[in-house]
C-alpha positions as CSV (number, residue, x, y, z in Angstrom):
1,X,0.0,0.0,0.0
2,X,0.7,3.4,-0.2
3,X,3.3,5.1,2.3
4,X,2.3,9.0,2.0
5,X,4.0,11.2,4.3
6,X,2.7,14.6,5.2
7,X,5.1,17.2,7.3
8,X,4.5,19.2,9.7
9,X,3.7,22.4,7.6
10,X,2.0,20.4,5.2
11,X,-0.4,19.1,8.0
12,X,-0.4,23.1,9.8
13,X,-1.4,24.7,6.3
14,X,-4.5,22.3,5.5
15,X,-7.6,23.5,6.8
16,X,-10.3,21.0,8.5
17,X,-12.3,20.6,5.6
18,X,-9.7,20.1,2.8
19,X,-7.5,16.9,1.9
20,X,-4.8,16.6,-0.5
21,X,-5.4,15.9,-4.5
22,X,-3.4,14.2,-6.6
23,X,-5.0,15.6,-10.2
24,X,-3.8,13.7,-13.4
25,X,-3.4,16.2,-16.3
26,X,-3.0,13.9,-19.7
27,X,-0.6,15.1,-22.1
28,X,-0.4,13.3,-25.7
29,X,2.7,11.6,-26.9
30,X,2.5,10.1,-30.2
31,X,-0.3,7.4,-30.3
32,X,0.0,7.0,-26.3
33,X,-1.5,8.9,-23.6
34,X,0.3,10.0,-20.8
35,X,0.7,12.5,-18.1
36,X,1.6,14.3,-15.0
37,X,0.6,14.9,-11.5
38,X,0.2,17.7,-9.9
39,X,-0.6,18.8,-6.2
40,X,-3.4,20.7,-4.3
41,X,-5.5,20.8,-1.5
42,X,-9.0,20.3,-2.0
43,X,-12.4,20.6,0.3
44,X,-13.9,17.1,0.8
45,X,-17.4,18.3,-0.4
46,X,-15.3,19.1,-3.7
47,X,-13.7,15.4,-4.4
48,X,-14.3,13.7,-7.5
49,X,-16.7,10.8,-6.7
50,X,-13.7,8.3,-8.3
51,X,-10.8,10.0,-6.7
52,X,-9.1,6.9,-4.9
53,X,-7.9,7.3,-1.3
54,X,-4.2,6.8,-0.9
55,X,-2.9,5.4,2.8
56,X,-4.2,7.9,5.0
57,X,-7.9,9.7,4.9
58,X,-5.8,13.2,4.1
59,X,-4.7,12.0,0.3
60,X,-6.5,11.2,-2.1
61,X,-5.4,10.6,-6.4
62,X,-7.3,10.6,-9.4
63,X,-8.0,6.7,-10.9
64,X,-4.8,7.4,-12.9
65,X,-2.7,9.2,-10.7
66,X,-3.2,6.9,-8.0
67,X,-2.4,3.5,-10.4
68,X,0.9,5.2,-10.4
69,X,1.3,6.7,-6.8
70,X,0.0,3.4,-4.9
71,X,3.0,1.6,-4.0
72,X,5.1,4.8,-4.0
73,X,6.9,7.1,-0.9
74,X,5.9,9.6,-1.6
75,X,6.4,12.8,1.0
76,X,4.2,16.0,0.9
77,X,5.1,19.4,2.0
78,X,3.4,23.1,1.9
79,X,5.8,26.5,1.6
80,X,3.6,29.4,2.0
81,X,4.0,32.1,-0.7
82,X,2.5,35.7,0.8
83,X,-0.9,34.6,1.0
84,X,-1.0,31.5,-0.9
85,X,-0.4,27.9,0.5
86,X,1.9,25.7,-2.6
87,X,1.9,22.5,-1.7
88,X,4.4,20.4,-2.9
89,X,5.7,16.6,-3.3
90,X,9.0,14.9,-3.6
91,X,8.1,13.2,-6.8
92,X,10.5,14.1,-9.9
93,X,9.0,16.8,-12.3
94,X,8.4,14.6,-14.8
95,X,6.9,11.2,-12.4
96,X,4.0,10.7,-14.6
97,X,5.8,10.5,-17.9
98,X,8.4,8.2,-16.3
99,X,5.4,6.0,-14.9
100,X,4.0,6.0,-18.5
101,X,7.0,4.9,-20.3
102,X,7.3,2.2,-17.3
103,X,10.9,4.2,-15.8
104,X,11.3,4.0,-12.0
105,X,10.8,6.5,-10.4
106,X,12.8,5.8,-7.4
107,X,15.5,3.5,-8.2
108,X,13.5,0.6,-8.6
């Protein structure tokens, strides 16, 4: 299963209502789909009805983010900007294309 990690600030900055989202953004290569993930937090009342929970009740993935993301360690922080909240994760930038083209991600 899953082994998501959230820090400290990433556990301070979400609010009660919210969880994190793992969105899946496809992006076309050739004849194949791929794509990539990206990170944000999201109010419960707002989660897709097939986002996929991932380890804990504070992550959740889209179907195909979370085919990807299920086996992974995968550790999630928040920097604030100003006003804004970025949450962030230590994937690479480009996890979902590796994932895709079947490259491990983390030395496997």
């Amino acid at each position: 299963m899953s082994r998501i990690t959230l820090t400290t600030a990433a556990q301070a900055f979400l609010r009660d209502d919210e969880v994190i989202f793992f969105d899946w953004h496809v992006t076309g290569l050739c004849c194949a789909d791929a794509g990539e993930f990206s990170v944000r937090p999201l109010r419960r009342s707002r989660l897709p009805r097939r986002a996929r929970r991932l380890g804990t009740d504070l992550v959740y993935a889209h179907p195909s983010a979370w085919v990807h993301l299920v086996e992974l360690p995968v550790t999630i922080d928040c920097r604030p900007l100003w006003r804004w909240r970025r949450f962030t994760s230590d994937l690479p930038p480009d996890a979902g294309l590796r994932c895709c083209l079947g490259r491990p991600i983390y030395g496997r």
